[in-house]
C-alpha atoms as a printed R data frame, in Angstrom:
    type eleno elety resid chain resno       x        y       z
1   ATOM     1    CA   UNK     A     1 140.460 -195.181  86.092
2   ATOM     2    CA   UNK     A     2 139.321 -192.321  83.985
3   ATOM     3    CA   UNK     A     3 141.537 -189.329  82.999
4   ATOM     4    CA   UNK     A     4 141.646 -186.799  86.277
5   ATOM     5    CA   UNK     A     5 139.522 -189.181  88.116
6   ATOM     6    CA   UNK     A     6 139.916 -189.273  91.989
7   ATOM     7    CA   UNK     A     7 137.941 -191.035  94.670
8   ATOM     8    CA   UNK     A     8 137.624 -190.480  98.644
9   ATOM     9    CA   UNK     A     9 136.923 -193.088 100.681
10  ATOM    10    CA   UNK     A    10 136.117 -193.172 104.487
11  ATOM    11    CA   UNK     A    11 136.611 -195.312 107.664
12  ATOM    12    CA   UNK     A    12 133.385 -196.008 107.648
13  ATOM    13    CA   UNK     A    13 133.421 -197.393 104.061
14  ATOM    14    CA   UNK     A    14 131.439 -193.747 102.401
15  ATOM    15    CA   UNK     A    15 133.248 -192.784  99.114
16  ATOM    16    CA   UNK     A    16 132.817 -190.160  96.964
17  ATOM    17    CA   UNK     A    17 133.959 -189.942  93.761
18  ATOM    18    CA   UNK     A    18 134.766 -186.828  91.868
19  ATOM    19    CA   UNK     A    19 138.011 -185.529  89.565
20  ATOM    20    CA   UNK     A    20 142.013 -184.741  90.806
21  ATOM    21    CA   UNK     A    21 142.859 -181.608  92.296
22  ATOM    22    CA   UNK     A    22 146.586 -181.077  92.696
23  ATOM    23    CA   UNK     A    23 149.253 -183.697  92.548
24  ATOM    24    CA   UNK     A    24 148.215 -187.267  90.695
25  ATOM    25    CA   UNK     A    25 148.825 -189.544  93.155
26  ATOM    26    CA   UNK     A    26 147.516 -191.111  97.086
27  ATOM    27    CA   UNK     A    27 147.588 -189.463 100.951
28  ATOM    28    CA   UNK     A    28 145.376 -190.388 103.871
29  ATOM    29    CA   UNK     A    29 144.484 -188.568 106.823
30  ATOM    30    CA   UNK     A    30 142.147 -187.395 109.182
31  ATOM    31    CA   UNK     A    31 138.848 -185.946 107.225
32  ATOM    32    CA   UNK     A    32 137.529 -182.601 108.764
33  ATOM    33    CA   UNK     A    33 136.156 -179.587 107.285
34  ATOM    34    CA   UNK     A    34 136.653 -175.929 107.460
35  ATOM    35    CA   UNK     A    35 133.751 -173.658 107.432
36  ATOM    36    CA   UNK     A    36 135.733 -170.513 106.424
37  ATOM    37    CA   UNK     A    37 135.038 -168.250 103.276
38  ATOM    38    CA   UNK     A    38 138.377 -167.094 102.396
39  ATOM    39    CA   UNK     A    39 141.946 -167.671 104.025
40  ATOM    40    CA   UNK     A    40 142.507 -170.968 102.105
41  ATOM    41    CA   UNK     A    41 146.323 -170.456 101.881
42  ATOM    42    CA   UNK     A    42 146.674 -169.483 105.368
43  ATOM    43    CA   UNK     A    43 145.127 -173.000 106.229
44  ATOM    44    CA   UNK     A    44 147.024 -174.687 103.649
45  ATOM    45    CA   UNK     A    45 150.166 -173.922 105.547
46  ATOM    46    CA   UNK     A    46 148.812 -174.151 108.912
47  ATOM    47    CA   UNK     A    47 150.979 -176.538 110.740
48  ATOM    48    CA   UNK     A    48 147.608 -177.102 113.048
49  ATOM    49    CA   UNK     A    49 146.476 -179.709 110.012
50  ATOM    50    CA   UNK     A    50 149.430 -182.286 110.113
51  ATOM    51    CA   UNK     A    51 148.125 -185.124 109.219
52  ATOM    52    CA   UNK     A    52 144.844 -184.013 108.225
53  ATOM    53    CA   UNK     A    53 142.917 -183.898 105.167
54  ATOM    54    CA   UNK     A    54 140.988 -180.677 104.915
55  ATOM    55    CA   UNK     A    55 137.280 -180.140 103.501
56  ATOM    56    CA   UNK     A    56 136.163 -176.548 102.643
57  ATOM    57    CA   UNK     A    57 132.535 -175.813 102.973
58  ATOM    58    CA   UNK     A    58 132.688 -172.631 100.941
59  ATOM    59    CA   UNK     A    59 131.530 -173.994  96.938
60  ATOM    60    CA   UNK     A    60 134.516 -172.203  95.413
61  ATOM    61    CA   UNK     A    61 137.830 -172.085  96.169
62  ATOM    62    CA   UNK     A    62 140.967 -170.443  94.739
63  ATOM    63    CA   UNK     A    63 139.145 -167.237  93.407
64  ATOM    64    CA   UNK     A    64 141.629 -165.062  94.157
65  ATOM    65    CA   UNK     A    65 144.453 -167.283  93.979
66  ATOM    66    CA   UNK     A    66 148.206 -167.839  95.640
67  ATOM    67    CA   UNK     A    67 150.132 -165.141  96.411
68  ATOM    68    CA   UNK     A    68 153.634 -164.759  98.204
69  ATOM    69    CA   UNK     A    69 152.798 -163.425 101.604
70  ATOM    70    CA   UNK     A    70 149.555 -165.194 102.903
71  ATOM    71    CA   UNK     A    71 151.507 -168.051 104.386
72  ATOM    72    CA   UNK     A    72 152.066 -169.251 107.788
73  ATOM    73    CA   UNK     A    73 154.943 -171.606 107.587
74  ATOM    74    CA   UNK     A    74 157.538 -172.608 104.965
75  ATOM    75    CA   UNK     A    75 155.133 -175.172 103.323
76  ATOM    76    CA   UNK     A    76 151.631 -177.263 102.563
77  ATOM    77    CA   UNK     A    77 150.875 -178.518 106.000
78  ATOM    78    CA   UNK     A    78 148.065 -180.451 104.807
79  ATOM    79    CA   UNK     A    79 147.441 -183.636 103.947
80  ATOM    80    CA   UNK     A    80 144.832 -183.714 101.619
81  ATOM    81    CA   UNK     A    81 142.618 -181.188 100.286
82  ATOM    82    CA   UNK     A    82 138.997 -181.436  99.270
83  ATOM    83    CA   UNK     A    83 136.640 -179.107  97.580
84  ATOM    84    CA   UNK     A    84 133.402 -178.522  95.408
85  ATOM    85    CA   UNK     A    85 135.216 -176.283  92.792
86  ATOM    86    CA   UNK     A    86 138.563 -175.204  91.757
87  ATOM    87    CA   UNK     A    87 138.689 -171.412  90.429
88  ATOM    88    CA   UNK     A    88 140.996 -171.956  87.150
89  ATOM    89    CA   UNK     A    89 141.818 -168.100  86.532
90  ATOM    90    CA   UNK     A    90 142.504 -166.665  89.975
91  ATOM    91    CA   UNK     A    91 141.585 -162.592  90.064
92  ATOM    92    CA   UNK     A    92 143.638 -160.586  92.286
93  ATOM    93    CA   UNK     A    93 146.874 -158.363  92.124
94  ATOM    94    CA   UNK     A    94 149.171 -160.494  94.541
95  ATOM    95    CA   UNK     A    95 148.193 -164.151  92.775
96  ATOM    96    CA   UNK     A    96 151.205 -165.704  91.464
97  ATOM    97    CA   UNK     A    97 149.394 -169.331  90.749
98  ATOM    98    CA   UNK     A    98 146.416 -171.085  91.158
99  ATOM    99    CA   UNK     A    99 145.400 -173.400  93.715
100 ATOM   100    CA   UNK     A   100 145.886 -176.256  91.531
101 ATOM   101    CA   UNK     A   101 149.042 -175.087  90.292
102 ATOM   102    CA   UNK     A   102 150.287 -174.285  93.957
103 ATOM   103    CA   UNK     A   103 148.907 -177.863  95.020
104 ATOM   104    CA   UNK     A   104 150.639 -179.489  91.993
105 ATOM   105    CA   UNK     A   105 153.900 -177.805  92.610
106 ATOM   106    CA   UNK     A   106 153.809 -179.151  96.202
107 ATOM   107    CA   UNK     A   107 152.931 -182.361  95.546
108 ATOM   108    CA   UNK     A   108 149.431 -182.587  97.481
109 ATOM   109    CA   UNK     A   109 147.058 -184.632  96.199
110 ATOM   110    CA   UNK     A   110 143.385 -183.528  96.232
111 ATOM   111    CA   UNK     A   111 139.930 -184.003  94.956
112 ATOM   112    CA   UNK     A   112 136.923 -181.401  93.742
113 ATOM   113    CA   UNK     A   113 133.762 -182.117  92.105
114 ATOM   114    CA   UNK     A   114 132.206 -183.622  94.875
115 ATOM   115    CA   UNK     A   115 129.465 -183.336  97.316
116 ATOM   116    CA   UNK     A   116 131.258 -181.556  99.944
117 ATOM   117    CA   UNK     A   117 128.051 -180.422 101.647
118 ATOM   118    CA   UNK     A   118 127.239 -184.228 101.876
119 ATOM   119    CA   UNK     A   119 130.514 -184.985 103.369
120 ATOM   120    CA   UNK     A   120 130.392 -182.016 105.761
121 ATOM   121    CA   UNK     A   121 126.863 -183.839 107.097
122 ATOM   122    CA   UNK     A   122 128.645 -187.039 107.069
123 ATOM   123    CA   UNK     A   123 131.414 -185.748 109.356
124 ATOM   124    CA   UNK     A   124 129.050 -184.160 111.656
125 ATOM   125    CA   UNK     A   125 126.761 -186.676 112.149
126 ATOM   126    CA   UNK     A   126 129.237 -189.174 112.681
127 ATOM   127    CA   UNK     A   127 132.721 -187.796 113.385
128 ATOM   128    CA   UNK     A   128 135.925 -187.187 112.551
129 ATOM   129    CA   UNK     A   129 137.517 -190.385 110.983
130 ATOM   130    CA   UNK     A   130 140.816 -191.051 108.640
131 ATOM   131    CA   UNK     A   131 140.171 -191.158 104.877
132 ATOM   132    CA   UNK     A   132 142.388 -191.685 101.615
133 ATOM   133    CA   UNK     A   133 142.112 -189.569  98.473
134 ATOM   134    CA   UNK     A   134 143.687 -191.798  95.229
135 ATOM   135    CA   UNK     A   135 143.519 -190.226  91.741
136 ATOM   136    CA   UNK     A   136 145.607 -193.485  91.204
137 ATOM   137    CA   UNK     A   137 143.709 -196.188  92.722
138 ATOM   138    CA   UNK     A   138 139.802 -197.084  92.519
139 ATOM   139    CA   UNK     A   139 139.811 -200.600  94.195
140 ATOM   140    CA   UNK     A   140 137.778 -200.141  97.152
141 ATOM   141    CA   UNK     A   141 139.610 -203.123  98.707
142 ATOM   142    CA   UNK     A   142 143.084 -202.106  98.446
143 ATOM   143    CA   UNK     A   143 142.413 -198.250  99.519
144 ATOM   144    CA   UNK     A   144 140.954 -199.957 103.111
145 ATOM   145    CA   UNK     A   145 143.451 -201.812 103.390
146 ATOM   146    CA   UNK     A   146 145.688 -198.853 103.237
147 ATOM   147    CA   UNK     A   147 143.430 -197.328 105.390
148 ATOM   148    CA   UNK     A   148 143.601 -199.791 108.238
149 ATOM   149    CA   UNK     A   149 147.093 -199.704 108.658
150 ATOM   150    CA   UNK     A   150 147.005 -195.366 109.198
151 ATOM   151    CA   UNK     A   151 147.114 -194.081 113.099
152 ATOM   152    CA   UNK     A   152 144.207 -192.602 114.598
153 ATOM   153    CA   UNK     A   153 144.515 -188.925 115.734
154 ATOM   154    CA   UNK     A   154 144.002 -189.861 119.894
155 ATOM   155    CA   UNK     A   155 147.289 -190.502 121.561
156 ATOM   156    CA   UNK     A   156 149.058 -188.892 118.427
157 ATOM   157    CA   UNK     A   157 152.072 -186.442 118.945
158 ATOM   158    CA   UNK     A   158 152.309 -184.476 116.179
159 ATOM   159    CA   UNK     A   159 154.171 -180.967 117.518
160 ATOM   160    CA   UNK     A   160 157.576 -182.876 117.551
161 ATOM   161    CA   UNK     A   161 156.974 -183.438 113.937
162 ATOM   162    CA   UNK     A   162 156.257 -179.810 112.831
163 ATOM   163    CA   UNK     A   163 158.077 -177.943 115.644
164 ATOM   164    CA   UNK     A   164 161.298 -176.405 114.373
165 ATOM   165    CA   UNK     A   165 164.526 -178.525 115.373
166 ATOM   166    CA   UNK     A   166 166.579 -175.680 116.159
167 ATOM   167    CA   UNK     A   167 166.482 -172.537 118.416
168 ATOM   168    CA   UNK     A   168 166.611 -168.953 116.437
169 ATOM   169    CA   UNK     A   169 165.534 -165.586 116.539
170 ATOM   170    CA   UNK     A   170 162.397 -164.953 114.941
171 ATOM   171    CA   UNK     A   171 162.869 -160.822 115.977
172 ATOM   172    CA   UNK     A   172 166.109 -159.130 117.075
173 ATOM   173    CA   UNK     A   173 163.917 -155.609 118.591
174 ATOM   174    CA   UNK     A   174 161.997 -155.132 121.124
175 ATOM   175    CA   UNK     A   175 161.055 -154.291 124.648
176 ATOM   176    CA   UNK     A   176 159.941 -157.635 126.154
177 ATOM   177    CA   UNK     A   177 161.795 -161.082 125.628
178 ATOM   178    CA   UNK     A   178 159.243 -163.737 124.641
179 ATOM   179    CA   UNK     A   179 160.614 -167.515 124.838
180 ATOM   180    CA   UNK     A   180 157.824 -168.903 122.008
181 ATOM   181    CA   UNK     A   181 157.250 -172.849 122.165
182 ATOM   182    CA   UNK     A   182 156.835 -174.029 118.871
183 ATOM   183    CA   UNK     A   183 153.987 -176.560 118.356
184 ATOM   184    CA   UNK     A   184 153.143 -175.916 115.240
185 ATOM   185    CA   UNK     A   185 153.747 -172.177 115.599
186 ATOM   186    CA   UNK     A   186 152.030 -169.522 112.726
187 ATOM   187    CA   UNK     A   187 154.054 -166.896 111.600
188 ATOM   188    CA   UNK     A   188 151.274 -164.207 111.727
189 ATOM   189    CA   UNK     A   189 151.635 -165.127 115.682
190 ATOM   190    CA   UNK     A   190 154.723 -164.490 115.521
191 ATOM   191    CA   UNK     A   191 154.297 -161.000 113.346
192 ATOM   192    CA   UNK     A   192 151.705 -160.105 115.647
193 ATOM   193    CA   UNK     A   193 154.102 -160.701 118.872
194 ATOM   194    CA   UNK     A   194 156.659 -158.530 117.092
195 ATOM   195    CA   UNK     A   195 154.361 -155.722 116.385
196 ATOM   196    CA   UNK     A   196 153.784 -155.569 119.710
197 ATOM   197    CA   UNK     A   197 157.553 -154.463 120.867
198 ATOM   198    CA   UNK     A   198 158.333 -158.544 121.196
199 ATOM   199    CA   UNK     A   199 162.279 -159.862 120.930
200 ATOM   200    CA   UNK     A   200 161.540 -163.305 120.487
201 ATOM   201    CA   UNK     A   201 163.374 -166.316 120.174
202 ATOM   202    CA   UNK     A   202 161.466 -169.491 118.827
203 ATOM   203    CA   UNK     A   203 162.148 -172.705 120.707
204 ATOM   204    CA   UNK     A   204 161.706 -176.271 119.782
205 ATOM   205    CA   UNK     A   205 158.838 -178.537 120.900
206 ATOM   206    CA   UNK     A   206 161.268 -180.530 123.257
207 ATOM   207    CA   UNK     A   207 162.929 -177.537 124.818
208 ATOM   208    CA   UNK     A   208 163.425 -177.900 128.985
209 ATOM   209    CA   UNK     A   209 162.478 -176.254 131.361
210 ATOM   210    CA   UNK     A   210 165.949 -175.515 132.687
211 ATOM   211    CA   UNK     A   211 166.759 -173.858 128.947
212 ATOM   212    CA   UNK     A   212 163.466 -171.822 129.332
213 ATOM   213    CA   UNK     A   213 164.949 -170.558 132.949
214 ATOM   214    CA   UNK     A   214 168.530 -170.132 131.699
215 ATOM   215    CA   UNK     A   215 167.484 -168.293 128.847
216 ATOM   216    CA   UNK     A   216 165.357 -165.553 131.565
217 ATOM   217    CA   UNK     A   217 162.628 -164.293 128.988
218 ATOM   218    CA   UNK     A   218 160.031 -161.836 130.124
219 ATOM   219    CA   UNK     A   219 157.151 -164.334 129.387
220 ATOM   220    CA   UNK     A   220 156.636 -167.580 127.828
221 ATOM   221    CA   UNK     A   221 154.247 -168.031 124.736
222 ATOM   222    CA   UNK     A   222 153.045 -171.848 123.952
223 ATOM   223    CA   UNK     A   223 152.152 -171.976 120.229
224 ATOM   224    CA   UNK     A   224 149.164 -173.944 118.872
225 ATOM   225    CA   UNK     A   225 149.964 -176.709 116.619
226 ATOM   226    CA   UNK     A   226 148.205 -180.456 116.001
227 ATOM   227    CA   UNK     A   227 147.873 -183.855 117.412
228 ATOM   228    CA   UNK     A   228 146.727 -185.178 120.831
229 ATOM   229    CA   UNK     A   229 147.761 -183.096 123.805
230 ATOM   230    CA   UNK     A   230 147.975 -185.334 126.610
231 ATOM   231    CA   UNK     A   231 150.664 -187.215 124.402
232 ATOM   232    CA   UNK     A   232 152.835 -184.168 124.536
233 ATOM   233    CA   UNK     A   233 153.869 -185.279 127.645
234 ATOM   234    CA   UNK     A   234 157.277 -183.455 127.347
235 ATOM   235    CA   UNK     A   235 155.797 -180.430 126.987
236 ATOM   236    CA   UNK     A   236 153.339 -180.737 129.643
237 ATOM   237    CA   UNK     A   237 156.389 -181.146 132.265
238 ATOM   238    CA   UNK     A   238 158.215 -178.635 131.185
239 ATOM   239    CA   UNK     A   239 155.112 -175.785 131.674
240 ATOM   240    CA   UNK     A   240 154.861 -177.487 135.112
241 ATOM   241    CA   UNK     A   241 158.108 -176.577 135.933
242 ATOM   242    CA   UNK     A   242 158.118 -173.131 134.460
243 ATOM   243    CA   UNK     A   243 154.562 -172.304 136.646
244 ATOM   244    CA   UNK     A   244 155.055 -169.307 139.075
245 ATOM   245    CA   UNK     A   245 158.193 -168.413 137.364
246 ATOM   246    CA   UNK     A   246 157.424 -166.517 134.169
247 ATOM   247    CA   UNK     A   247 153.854 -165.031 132.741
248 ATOM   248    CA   UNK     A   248 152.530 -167.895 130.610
249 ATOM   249    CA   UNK     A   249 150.412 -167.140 127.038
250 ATOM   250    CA   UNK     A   250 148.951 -169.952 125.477
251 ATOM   251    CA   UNK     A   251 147.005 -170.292 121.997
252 ATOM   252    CA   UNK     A   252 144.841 -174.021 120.933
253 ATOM   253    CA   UNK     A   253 147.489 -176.738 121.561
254 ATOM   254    CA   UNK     A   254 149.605 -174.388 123.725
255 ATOM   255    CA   UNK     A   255 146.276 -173.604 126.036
256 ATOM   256    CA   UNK     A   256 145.549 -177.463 126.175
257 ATOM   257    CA   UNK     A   257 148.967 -178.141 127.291
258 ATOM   258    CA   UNK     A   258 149.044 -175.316 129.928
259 ATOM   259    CA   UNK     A   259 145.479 -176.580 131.475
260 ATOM   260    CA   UNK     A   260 147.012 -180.248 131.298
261 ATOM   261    CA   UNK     A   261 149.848 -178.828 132.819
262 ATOM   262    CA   UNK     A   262 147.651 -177.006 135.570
263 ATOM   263    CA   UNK     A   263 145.814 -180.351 136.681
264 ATOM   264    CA   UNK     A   264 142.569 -180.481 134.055
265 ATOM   265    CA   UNK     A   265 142.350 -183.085 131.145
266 ATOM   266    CA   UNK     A   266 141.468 -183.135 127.504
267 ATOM   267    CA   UNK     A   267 139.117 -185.855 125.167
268 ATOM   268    CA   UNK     A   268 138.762 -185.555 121.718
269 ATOM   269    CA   UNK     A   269 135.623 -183.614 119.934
270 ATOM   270    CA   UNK     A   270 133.583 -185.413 117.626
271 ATOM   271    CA   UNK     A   271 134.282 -183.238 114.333
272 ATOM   272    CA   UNK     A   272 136.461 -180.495 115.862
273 ATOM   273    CA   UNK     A   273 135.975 -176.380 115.796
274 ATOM   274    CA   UNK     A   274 137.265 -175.080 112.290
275 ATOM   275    CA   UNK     A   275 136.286 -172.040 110.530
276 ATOM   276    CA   UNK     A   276 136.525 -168.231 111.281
277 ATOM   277    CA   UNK     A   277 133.319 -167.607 112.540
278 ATOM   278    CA   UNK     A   278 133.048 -169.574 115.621
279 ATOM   279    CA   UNK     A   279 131.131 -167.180 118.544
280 ATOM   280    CA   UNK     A   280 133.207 -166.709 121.958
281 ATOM   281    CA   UNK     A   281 131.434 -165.135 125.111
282 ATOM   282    CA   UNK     A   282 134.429 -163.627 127.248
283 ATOM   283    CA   UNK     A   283 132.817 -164.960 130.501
284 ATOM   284    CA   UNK     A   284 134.796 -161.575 131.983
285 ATOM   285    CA   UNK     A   285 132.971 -158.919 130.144
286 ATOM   286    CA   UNK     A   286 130.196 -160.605 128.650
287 ATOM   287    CA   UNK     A   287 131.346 -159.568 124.897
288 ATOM   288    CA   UNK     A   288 130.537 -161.833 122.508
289 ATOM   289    CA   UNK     A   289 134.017 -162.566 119.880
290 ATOM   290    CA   UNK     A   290 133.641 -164.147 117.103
291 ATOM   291    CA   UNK     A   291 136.795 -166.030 116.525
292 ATOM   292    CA   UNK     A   292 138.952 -168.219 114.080
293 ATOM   293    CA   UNK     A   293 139.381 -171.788 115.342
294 ATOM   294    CA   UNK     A   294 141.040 -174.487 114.191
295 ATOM   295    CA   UNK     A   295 141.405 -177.627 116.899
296 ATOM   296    CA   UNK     A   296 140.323 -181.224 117.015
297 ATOM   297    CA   UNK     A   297 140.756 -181.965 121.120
298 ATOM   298    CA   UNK     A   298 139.237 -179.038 124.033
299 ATOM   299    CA   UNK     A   299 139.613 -178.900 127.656
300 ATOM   300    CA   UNK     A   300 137.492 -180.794 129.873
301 ATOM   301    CA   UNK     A   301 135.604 -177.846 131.821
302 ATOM   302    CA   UNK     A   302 134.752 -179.939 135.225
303 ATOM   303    CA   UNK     A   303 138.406 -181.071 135.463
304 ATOM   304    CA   UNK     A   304 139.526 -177.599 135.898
305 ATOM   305    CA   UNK     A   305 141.257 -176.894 139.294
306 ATOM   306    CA   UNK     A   306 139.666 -174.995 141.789
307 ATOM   307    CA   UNK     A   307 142.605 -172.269 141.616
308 ATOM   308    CA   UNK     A   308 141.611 -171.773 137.592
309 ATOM   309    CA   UNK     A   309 139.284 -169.956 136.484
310 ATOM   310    CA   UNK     A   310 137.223 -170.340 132.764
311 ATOM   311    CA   UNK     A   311 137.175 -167.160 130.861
312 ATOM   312    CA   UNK     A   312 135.762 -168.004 127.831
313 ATOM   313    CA   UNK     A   313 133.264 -170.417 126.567
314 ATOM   314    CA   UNK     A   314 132.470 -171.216 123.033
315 ATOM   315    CA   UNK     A   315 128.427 -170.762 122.557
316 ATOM   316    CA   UNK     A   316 128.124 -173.250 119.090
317 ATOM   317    CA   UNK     A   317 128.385 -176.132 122.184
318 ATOM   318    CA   UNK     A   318 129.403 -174.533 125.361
319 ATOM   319    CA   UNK     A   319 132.991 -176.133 125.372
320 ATOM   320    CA   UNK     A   320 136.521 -173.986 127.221
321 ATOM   321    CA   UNK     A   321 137.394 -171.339 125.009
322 ATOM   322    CA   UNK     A   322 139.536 -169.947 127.769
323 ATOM   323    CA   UNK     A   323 141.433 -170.479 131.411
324 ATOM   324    CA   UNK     A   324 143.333 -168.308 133.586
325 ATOM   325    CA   UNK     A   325 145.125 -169.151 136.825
326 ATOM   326    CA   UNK     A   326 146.074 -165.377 138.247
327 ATOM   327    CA   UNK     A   327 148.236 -166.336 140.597
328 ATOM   328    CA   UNK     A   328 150.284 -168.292 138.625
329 ATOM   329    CA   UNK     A   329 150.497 -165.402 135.683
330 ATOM   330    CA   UNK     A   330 149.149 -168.108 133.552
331 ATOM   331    CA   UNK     A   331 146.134 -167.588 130.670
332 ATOM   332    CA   UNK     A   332 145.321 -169.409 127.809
333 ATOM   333    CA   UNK     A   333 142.389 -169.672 124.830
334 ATOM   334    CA   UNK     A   334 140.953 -172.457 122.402
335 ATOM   335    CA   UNK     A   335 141.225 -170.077 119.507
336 ATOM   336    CA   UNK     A   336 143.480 -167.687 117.397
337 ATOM   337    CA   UNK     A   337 143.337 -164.368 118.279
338 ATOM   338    CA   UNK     A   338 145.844 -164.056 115.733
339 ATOM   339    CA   UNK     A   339 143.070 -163.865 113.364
340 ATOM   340    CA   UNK     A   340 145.102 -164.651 109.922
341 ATOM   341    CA   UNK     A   341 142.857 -165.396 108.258
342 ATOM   342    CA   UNK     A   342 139.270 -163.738 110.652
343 ATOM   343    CA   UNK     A   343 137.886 -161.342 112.348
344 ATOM   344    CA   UNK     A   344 139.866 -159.409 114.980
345 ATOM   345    CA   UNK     A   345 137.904 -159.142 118.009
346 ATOM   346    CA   UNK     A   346 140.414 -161.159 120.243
347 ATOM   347    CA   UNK     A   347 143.710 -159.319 119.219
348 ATOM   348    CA   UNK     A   348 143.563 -157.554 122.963
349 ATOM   349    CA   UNK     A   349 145.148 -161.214 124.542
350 ATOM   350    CA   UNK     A   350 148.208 -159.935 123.172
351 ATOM   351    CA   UNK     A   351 148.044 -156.939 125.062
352 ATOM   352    CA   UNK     A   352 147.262 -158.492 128.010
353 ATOM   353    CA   UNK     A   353 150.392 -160.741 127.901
354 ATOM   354    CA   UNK     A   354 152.393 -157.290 127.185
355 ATOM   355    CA   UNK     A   355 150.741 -156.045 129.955
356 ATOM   356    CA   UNK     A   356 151.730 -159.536 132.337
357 ATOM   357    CA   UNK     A   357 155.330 -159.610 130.868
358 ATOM   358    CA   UNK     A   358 155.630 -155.434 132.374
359 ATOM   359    CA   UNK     A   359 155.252 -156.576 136.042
């Protein structure tokens, strides 16, 4: 193998060959791709891409480097990371490394230099699949044989694995008690709870229903995080339980497992919603949002009980974007209205849930 060579190779036998980005070494994963422009740290640490390998469609990446704050967990999330270029002197006044440095440092293994609008197609045309990225390895034989022995994404739980293992107390002010369900939870989320006069304690994935009750919050946020829904079955019974009792928010994984929880059902997309510039009509008003999305699985629209209601749709292929059930104090959406990194046109679920949570 040549000096900072890597390769990518597919399920479906495509490879792509291009030079090492990060840490010399192997990792496999799912393959999808991000259409976002900036924000590559913030998905970096996203723990919505467990398991995933990550494709940006934007040519270069890394321009204006790492910096301390942008993050939205304690580490790399990702699997894998893929792009056309690496930007090797970073220009802004917060960068403290480059992406390859930051990559290097925590030991994710990545390749550039390759036709990422190609693979993009690939993915789109023919879906989502696992892939391995070796800047060690070049037999095609071996790598597929590594290959066949990796999970697919359906049926995959993957909050218990990034959810934290303890309770604690994420802010100690604050009108409103908020019991947040960690999935996979972002800290910006959790930032943007707090800024709007939010106490909340952060639960684990596995937390009971009976803990959520004993614990008497004001309302109950499910986080987003990655995997299969209908496999976080545990989760699913405990929003069941807490239905009725306590306003319910719910953001990507957490909105999945509230609608499984309300009687609908889930299926996988073929190459997922990721990017920051996916178009939302709030069925409600009629506005147009444009959102930041980042989800592999989406709510099956006819399975929704009579007693919920969709609220938003997304208009790139008419898929839930939203669900309320009113008399159960219960919404969810597909997306982040978060918005780190994106546009900010959805920040006004928060207020809503403030506005649920006051009685």
């Amino acid at each position: 193998m040549k000096k900072n060579s890597a390769i990518l190779l597919l399920d479906d036998g495509r490879k792509f060959i291009g030079k090492s980005l990060g840490f010399i070494g192997e990792t496999i994963g799912e393959v999808c791709f991000n259409t976002g422009m900036t924000g590559y740290q913030e998905i970096l640490t996203d723990p919505s891409y467990c398991k995933q390998i990550v494709t940006m469609t934007s040519p270069h990446i890394g321009n204006y480097g790492i910096n301390e704050e942008d993050v939205e967990s304690k580490k790399i999330q990702v699997s894998g990371f893929i792009i056309k270029e690496e930007t090797l002197i970073p220009s802004n006044w917060r960068s403290v490394a480059s992406i390859g440095d930051y990559l290097t440092k925590n030991k994710i293994v990545g390749i550039q230099q390759i036709d990422t609008r190609a693979l993009t197609r690939h993915i789109r045309d023919n879906g989502a699949m696992n892939g391995i990225i070796s800047s060690l390895d070049t037999n095609i034989k071996s790598l597929s044989e590594k290959l066949k022995k990796a999970p697919s994404m359906n049926g995959l739980d993957l909050a218990k694995n990034v959810s934290t293992k303890k309770t604690y107390q994420w802010s100690s002010k604050g009108k409103y008690n908020v019991a947040a369900i960690d999935y996979g939870i972002k800290h910006n989320i959790l930032k943007l709870l707090a800024d709007n006069n939010c106490k909340i304690t952060v639960f684990p994935a596995k937390t009971t229903a009976e803990e959520i009750i004993k614990f008497n919050p004001h309302g109950v946020f499910l986080s987003n995080g990655p995997g299969d829904p209908a496999a976080v079955e545990y989760g699913i019974e405990m929003v069941k339980e807490l239905l009725g009792k306590k306003p319910i928010f719910g953001i990507c994984l957490g909105h999945q497992i509230l609608s499984l929880a309300l009687g609908a059902k889930t299926f996988k997309l073929k190459f997922g919603h990721r990017g920051i510039n996916h178009p939302v009509k709030n069925m409600n008003s009629g506005v147009v949002e444009i959102t930041s999305q980042n989800h592999g699985f989406a709510v099956d629209l006819d399975s929704l009980p009579k007693n919920v209601k969709s609220t938003h749709i997304n208009l790139n292929d008419n898929t839930s974007a939203g669900i309320e059930c009113e008399e159960l104090q219960a919404f969810s959406v597909q997306y982040h209205p978060e918005s780190s990194p994106g546009p900010h046109d959805s920040r006004y679920l928060f207020d809503k849930f403030i506005d649920q949570m006051k009685g």
